[in-house]
N, C-alpha and C positions, 0 to 999 in steps of 0.2 A: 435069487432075483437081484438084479442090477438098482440103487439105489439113484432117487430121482436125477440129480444131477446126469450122472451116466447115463443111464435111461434117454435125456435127453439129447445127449449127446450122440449114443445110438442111434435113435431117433433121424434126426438134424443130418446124420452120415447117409442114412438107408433113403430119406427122401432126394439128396443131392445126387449120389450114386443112381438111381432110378433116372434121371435127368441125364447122367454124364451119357446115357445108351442114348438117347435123341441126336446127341451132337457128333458124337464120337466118329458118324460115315463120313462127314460132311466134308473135310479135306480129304478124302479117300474118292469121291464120287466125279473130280477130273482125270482119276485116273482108271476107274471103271469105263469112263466114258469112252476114254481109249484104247483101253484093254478090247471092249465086247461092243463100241461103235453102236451103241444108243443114243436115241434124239435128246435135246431138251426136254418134249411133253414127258418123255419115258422116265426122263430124270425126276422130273415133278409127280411122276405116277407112284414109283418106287417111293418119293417122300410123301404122299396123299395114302397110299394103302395103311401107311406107319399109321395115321390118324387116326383112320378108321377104324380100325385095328382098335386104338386106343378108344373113343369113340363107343364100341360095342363093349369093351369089357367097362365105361365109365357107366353107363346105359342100364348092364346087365349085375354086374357086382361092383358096383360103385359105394352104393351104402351095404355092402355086406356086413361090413366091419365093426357095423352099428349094432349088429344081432348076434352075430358068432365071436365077435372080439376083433381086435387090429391084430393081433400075433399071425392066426396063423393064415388071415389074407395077406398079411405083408409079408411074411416068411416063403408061401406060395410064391406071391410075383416076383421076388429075388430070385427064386428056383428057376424060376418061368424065363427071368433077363438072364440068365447063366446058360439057358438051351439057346436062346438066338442069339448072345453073342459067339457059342460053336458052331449055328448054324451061316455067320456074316464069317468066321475063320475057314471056313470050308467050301465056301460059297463059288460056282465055277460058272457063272452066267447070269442073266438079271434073273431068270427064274428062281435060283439060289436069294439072291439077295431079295426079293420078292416075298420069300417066306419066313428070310430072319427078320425084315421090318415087319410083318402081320405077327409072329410072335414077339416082338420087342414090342410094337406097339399094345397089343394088348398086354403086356404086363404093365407095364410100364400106366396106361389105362388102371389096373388093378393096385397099383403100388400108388397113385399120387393122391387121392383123395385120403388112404388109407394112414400114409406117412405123413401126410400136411395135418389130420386130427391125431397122431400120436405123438405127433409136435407139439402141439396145441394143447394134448393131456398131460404130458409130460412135462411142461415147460415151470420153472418155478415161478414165474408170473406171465400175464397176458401181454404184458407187452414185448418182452423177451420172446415169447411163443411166437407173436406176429412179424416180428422181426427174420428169424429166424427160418420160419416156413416161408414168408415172402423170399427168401434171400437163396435161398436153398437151391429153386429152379435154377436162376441164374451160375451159382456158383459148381451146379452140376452140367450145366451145358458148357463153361468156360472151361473147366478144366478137362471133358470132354472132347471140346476143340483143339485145346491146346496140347494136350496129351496126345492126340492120334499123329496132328501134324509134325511133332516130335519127334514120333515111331516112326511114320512111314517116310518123314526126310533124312534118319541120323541110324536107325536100328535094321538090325537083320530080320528078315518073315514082315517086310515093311507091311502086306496086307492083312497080315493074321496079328503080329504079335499083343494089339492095342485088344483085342478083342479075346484073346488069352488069358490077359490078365483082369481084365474085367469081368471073365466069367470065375474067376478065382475070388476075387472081391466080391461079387454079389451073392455068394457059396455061404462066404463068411460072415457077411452082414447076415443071411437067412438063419444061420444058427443062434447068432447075438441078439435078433429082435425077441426071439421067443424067452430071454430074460427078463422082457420088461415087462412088469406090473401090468395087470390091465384093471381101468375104468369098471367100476361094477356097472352089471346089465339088469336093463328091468326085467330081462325073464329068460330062462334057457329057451331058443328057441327050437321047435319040434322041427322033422323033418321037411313035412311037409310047406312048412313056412319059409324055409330055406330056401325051396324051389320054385314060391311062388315069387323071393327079391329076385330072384335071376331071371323073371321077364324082365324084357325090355322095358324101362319105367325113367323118370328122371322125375323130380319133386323139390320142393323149400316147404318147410315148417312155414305156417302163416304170419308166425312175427317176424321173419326172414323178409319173406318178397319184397315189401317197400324200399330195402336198402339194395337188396341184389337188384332189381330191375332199374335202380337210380344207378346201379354200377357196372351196366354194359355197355354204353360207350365208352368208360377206361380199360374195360378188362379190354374188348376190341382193337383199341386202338393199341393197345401195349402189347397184346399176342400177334397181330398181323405183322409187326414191324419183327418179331423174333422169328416170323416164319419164314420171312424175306430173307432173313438174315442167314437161314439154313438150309434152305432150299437152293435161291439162287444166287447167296454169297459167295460161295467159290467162285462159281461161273464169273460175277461180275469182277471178283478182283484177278481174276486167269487172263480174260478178255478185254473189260474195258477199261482196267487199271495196270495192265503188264507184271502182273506178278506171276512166277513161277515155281517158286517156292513153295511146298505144302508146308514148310513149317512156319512161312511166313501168313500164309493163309489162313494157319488154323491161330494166331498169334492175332490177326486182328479180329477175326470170328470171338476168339476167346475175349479180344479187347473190350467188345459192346455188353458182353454177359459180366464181366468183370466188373466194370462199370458201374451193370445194373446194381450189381453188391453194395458199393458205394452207396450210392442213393439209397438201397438201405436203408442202413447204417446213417445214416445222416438227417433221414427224415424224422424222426422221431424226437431227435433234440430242437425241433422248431414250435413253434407257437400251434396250436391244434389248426384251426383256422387258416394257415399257410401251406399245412401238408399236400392238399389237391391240388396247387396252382402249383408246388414245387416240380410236382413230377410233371403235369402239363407242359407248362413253358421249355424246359430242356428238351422232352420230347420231342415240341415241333421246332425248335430251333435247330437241332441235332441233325431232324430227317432232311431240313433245309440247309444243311450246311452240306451233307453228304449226298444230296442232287446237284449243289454244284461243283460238287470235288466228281462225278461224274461225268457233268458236261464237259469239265476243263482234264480229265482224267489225271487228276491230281491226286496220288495217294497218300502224300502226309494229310491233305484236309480231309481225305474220307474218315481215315484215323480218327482224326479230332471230331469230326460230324458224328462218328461210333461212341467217341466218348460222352460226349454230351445227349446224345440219345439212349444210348444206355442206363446212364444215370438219371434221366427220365423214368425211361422203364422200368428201375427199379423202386423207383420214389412210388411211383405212381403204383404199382404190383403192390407193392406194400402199404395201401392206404388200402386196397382193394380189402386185403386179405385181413385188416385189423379192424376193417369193419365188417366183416362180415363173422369175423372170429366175435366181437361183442356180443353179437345180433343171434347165432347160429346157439342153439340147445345143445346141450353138453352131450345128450346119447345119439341127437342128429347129426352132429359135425362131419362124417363121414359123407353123408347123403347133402349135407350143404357142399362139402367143397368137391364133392365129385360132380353137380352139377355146376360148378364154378369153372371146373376143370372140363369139362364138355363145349359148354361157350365158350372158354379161350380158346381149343384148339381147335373148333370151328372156324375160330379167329385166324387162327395158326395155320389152317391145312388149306379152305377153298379158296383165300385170297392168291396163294400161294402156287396151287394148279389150276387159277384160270392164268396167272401168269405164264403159267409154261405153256399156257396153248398160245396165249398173247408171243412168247420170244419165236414162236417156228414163224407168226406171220409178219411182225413186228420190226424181230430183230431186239437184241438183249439190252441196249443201253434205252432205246425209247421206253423199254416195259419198265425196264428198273425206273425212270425216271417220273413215270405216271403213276408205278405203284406207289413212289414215293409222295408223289403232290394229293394223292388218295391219303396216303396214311396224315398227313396234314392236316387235312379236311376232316380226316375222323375225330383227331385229335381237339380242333376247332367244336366238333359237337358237343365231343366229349366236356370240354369247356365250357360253353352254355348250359349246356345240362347243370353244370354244379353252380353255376350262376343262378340258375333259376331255382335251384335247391337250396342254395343261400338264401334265397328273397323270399322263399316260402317260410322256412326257420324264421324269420326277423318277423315278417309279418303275422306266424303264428305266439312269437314274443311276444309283439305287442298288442296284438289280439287279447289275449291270454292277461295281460300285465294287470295282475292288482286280485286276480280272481286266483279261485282254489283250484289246484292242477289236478288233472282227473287220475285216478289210480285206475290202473289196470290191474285184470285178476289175472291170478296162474297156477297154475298145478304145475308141478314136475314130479317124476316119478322113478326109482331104483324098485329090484328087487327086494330091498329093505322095506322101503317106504315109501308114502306118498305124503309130497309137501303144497297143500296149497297158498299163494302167497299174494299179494301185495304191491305193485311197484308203481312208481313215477319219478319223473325229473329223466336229463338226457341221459343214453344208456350209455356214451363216452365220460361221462362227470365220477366223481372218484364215489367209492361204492360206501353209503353205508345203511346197517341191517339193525332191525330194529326187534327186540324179543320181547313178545306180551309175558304178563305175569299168571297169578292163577285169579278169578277164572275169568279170562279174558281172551281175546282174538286179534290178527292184525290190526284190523282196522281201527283198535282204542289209538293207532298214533295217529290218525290222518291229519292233524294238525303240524303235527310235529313232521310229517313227510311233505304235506303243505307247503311246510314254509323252508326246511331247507331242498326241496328240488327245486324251489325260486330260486335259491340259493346257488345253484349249478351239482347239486349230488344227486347222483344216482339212488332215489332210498326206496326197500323194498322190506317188508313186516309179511313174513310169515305166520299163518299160524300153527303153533307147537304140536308136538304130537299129542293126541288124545281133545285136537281142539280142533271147534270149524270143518275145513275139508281137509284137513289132513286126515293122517293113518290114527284110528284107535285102536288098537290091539288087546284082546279080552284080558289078559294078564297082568295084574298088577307089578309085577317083575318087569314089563317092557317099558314100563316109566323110569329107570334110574337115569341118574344125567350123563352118565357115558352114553347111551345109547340116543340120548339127545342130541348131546354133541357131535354125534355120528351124522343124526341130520341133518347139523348144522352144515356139518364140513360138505357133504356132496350137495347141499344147495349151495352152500359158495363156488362151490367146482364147476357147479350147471349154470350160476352167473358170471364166470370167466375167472374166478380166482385172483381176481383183483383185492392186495390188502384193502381189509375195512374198515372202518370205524363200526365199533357194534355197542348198540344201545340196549340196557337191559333195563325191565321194571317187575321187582318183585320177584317170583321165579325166573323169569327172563334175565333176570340181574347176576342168578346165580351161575346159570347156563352160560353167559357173557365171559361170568370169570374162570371159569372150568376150563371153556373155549380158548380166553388168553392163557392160560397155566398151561393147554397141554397142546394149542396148537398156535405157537407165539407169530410164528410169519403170515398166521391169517387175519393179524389183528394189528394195525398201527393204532389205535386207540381206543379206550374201553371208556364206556357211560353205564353206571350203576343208579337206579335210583328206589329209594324207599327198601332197599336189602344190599346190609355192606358186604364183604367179600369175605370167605373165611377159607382160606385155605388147605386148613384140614377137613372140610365138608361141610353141607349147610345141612347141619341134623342133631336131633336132641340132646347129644352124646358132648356137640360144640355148644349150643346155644343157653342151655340151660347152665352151666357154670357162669355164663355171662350176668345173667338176672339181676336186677339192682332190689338186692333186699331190702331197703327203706321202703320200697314199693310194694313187694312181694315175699313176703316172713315166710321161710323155708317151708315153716311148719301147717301154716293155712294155704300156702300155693307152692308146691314143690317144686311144678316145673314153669312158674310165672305167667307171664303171656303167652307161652307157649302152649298153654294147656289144650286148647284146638289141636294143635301138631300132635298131641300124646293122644285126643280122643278119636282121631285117625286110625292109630295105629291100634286101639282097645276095642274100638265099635264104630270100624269101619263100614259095615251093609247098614246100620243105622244113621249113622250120617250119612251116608249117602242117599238112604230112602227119605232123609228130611231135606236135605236140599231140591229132590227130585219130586217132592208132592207139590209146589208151585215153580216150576224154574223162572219165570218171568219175577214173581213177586220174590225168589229167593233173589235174584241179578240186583233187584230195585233196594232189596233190605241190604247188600253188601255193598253197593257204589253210594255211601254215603260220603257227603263232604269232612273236613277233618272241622277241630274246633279247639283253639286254645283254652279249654277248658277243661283239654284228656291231661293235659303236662300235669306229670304228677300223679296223676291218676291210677286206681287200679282199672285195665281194661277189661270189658267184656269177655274177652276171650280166655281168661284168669282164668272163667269156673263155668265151661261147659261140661266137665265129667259132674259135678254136685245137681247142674242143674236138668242135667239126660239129656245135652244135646245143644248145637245152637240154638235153637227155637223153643227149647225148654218143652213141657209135658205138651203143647200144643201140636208139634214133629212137624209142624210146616211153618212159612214165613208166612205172616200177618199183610193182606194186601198192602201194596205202597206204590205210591206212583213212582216212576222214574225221577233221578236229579235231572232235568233237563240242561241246567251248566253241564253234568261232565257226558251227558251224552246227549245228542240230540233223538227225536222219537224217530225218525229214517233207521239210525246206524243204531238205536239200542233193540231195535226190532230183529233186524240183523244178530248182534247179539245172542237175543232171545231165540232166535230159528237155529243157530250155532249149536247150543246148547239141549235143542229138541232132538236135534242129529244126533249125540253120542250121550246125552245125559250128561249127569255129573260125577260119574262113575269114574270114566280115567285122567281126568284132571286132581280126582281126590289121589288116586292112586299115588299118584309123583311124592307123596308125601310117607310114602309104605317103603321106602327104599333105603333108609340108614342105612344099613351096613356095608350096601354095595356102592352106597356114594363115598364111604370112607375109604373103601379099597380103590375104589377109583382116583380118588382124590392122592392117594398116597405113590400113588403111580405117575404122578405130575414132575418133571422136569424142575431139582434146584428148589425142592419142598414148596412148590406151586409158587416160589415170588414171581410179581408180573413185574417185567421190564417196562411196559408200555407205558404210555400217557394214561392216569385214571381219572376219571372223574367221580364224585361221588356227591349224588344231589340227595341232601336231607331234608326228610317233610319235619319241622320243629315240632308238629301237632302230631304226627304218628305217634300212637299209644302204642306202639305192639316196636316198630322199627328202628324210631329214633337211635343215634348215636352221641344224640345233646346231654349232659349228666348222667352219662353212665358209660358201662366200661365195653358197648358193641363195639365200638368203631377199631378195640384194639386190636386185634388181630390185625383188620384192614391195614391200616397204620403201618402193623411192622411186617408186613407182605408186599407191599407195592413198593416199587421206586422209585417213582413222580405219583405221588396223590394229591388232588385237588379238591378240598371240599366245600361244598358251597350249601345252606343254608336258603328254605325255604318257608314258607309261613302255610303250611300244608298240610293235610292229611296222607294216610298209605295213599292216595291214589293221586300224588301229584301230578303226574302226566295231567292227568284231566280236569284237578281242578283248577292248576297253576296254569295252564297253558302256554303262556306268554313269556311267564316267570322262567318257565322250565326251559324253550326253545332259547331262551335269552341267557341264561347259564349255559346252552351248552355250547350258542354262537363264541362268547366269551373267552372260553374254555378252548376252545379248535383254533383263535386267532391269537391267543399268547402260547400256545404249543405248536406253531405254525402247521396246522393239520388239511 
């Protein structure tokens, strides 16, 4: 298998090449015209069939790729662009060319939605991914142009040769894709499921639609102006600009796609807020610069009118496709950008053959000239539109301003696992993920996701496996932290793979660090709070060497505070049948507040084996009300139903895994040190956690390399009872690490 960089790179090759087959007739089709003496409409008909063509296979297997894998859909429509471009070298009348556009178009249909999310999967970040699949089209149709008009002005077999060698190329690419990795799938799918994606269908995921249906005036206006440009861009620069040249022809066809690259490439380095109006503006200045290079049939100003609409085009494609890559579900992507790809070439194909019936009654310079003041006008909607999608945002600000932001729930789901989760704040804002502890769920942070998606982060609180709606798996074995971290990483991949900031508390904290130690590029900074980091694993094996014997005399507490963690693993179904004889009243007896009066102290948790149990000879908790500070009665109710769901069964488990978190742990990259930013927020009052007079914190210490630690007046459960305290350390923390 081809390692990700390549992979993407493959990738990035296989979608451009699927492109270069669109453009590739397009200097060749004034010379058809006078080979076999076909009208205009015929002209437009031959490039209309391509569409539809594409059209039906975006319709029928557009989101294949979503069930079966991207390999061997994209591997197929390479095959498939390798048959029609023999069938465009062989071709002896429009009939011929008739059927290698209906087979180019439908591969080409199969290969875009398919190659834009293998871009997208492949990419080592999201915004490199949006860049790159935005760009791709463009730089496949220019070099497309450019290349044919090459061939057929300077090379021998001028009609066959372009189309020779393209089917040799997309041969190559089909064997190279089937190298790359695929995305895990949430299920093998049966046959018969196969044959039912192959109806006609087109669809978005429900958190999709609001940004795609805001984004079809851009896609529109940016695909009509490219179908112009392909359709009856030869024609106008043969006719209304005196050019005779195919290589000259395919030189400025290739100009405007060339272009679009540019804009690209460029939009991304601007302020977020700038990027829709960047691609707007050029666009309609561009198409107004090349109506009047029309009118006066000036062909250096069409040039320059190509360039600067081009680079429209591209700015603008690529604001499309990076919002839509945020917004789009990691196992959807297929089925989002194949319907992305359906409207543009709708875009692309009917403006494009009403035009050809417009040049037989018209005459080709009037049509060029009104298609253009149309695309104008589109451009102009498209415009307003994000005007008024501006004024919605401000006014849902300040609507909103001062009040708690609403989380939204989610589920995503792999054949591994199912993760239910958490989010709010904008889904463009930099990402960061928040891990509950034990026994806990996302929503213990809603303060803390609160206040920084006011902040502008995207923050989203899973809950863990064995918690809430997630996956509980019967097996106490399925609790180790590798297999944790397994879920972490494909829910970062289902939110775009944007590096994150990751917060942990408690087990969450240790999951945090596991995550920076073995997966470093998913992590620009780490938050630990109430459990420091250890390296060599968080399990009896590390912790109990630690023990501050002043506290804990060998010989009356062997294994100190930890002695819960040992009565885990010696009478496991008994502690779990005491926690599970009140869950409500066990939740209320464990979310107590901390109290400077533990420092020093021997804790509770010293002597559960002497005493038979947390709960001692009674095997259940003693009713208690809820802390109402650390949890309100709405969300500890919540809690409490969390827990009704799966018991207390596989939350205890995570604590049965020594052995396998050591081998894990040892398998860490550079003996687990974290590179990153750390922080480390200590509850002073934690009787079990603390790293204030005694020797926890050392390992942490000599593992990290930027630690920061900050000191709070806490118990283990600072998240909730510090609130304030905690969000304010970690603001602190992110603005001298410029985070």
């Amino acid at each position: 298998m081809l390692n990700r960089p390549v992979s993407f790179f493959v990738a990035g090759a296989a979608g451009a090449a699927a492109l270069t087959a669109a453009s590739a007739p397009s200097p060749l089709y004034p010379v058809y015209q006078r080979l076999w003496g076909f009208s205009p409409f015929t002209l437009t008909a031959i490039f209309a069939v391509y569409v539809l063509a594409l059209l039906a296979a975006l319709l029928t297997i557009g989101s294949l790729s979503d069930r079966v894998g991207r390999r061997p859909v994209a591997s197929a429509a390479l095959v498939l662009l390798a048959l029609g471009m023999l069938l465009f070298a062989t071709a002896g009348g429009t009939g011929g060319l008739m059927a290698a556009r209906i087979i180019q178009g439908f591969a080409v249909g199969a290969a875009t939605g398919t190659t834009t999310a293998m871009i997208m999967d492949s990419a080592p970040n999201p915004r490199l991914g949006s860049i790159v699949s935005s760009a791709v089209p463009a730089l496949g149709i220019a070099i497309g142009a450019v290349l044919a008009g090459a061939l057929v002005e300077f090379a021998p077999l001028p009609r066959e040769l372009v189309f020779w060698i393209l089917a040799v190329v997309y041969l190559v690419l089909a064997a190279l894709v089937w190298l790359i990795p695929e995305r895990a799938r949430p299920e093998s799918p049966s046959l018969g499921s196969v044959w039912r994606l192959l109806l006609p269908s087109a669809g978005l995921p429900q958190a999709t639609r609001p940004a795609f249906f805001a984004l079809l005036p851009s896609i529109g206006a940016t695909w009509a102006l490219a179908g112009l440009y392909l359709s009856l861009g030869s024609s106008v620069l043969g006719i209304v600009l005196d050019v005779h040249s195919h290589f000259v022809v395919g030189i400025v066809l290739g100009v405007f796609f060339a272009a679009g690259i540019a804009g690209t490439a460029v939009s991304p380095v601007l302020p977020p807020k700038s990027r829709e109006w960047f691609g707007y503006g050029p666009l309609a200045v561009g198409v107004l610069v090349t109506i009047a290079a029309m009118l006066n049939s000036a062909l250096p100003l069409y040039v320059v009118g190509s360039v600067i609409a081009g680079f429209g085009f591209g700015a603008s494609f690529r604001f499309a496709i990076n919002a839509l890559g945020e917004v789009a579900p990691t196992p959807q992507r297929g089925q989002v950008f194949a319907t992305m790809y359906i409207v543009s070439y709708l875009a692309f194909s009917v403006p494009a053959l009403a035009a050809g019936l417009a040049v037989e009654r018209f005459g080709l310079k009037p049509t060029a000239v009104t298609y253009g003041a149309l695309e104008v006008a589109l451009v102009l909607i498209a415009m307003f539109a994000g005007i008024v999608r501006a004024r919605r945002r401000v006014g849902e600000e300040e609507h909103g301003a001062g009040k708690a932001l609403m989380a939204v729930s989610r589920t995503f789901g792999t054949r591994r696992q199912t993760t239910h989760y958490i989010e709010c704040g904008p889904a463009d804002g930099p990402l960061m993920i928040f891990l509950h502890g034990w026994p806990g769920i996302g929503l213990m942070w809603r303060a803390q996701m609160d206040a920084f998606a006011a902040d502008g982060w995207h923050c989203v609180a899973p809950d863990l496996r064995g918690y809430g709606g997630s996956s509980a798996p019967a097996a106490n074995d399925a609790y180790t932290i590798e297999e944790v971290v397994a879920d972490m990483v494909e829910l970062h991949d289902h939110l775009g793979g944007r590096t994150a900031v990751w917060v942990g508390h408690d087990w969450g904290s240790m999951v945090v660090g596991a995550l920076a130690a073995h997966e470093p590029k998913r992590c620009r900074g780490v938050v630990l709070t109430s459990w420091a980091y250890f390296p060599d694993a968080n399990s009896l094996a590390t912790l109990v060497p630690l023990v501050d014997r002043a506290i804990y005399p060998a010989d009356q507490y062997p294994d100190g505070q930890w002695d819960y963690y040992r009565y885990y693993t010696t009478h496991f179904e008994t502690a779990v049948a005491d926690l599970d004889a009140d869950q409500a009243a066990t939740l209320a007896c464990i979310y107590r507040p901390g109290s400077p009066a533990a420092i020093g102290k021997v804790s509770p948790t010293a002597s559960l084996t002497r005493n038979g149990g947390r709960f001692g000879a009674a095997h259940r908790a003693s009713p208690t009300p809820a802390d109402r500070a650390l949890w309100t009665p709405a969300d500890f109710e919540v809690l409490v139903q969390a827990f009704k769901a799966h018991g207390f069964r596989p939350p205890s488990a995570w604590y049965t895994n020594d052995d396998a978190n050591i081998a894990y742990a040892r398998k860490a990259p550079n003996g687990g040190r974290l590179s990153q930013p750390v922080l480390f927020i200590n509850g002073e009052w934690d009787a079990i956690c603390t790293i204030t007079g005694n020797r926890q914190g050392d390992p942490m210490r000599a593992a990290c390399a930027d630690l920061t630690v900050t000191d709070v007046p806490a118990g283990h459960w600072l998240p909730l009872e510090r609130k304030t305290e905690h969000i304010g350390a970690v603001r602190t923390w992110l603005r001298s690490k410029n985070l």
